[in-house]
N, C-alpha and C positions, 0 to 999 in steps of 0.2 A: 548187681544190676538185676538179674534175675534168681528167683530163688526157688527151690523145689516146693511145687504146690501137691497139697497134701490132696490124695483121692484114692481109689479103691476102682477104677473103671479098666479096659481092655489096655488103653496107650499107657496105664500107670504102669500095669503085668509087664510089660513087654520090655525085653532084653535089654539093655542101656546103648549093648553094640549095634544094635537091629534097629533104634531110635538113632542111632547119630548113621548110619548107612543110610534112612530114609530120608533123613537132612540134608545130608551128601547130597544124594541122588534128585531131591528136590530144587537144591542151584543149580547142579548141572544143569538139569532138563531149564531150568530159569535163562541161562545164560548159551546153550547151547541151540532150543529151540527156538523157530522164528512163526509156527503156526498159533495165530490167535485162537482157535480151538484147542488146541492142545494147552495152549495156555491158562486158560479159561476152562477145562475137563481139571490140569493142575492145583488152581484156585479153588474148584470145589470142591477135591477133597481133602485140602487141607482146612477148609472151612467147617467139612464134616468130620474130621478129625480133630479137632477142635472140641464142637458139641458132643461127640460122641466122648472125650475124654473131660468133661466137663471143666476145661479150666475157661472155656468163654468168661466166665464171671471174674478172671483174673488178667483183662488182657488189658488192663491199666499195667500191669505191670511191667509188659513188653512195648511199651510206649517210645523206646530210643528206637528198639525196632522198626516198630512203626517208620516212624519217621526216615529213618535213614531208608527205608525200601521206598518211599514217598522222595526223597531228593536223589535216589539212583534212578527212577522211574525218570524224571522230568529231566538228568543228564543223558538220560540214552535217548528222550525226545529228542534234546537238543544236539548232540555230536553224533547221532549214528545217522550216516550220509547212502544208506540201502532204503529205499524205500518214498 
């Protein structure tokens, strides 16, 4: 589904462990948090993590991704009864 994209930047360097901890760490805060700024401070820098690791140009290939964060989003619109 996904494959390792080849690059030379900071996020390619970095520990494989320290790359799947900030994954972790990124649902949690997903799933734990409820401030739309925090969520949104979230969002941007995995945005700039992103560009700053240059696979932007490869984000056709996380397109199931996509998607599935796109119909959890519209299930937690519709069942989460807080708000």
């Amino acid at each position: 589904m996904i494959g390792y994209i080849q690059g030379n930047s900071f996020a390619h360097r970095l520990d494989p462990i320290t790359k799947i901890i900030v994954l972790v760490s990124f649902c949690l805060l997903a799933l734990l948090v409820q401030s739309l700024y925090i969520m949104l401070a979230a969002l941007s820098t995995t945005i700039f993590l992103v560009w700053v690791s240059g696979s932007g140009r490869s984000l056709w290939r996380v397109r199931p991704i996509i998607s599935l964060c796109i119909l959890l989003f519209f299930l937690q619109v519709l069942f989460n009864t807080t708000g």
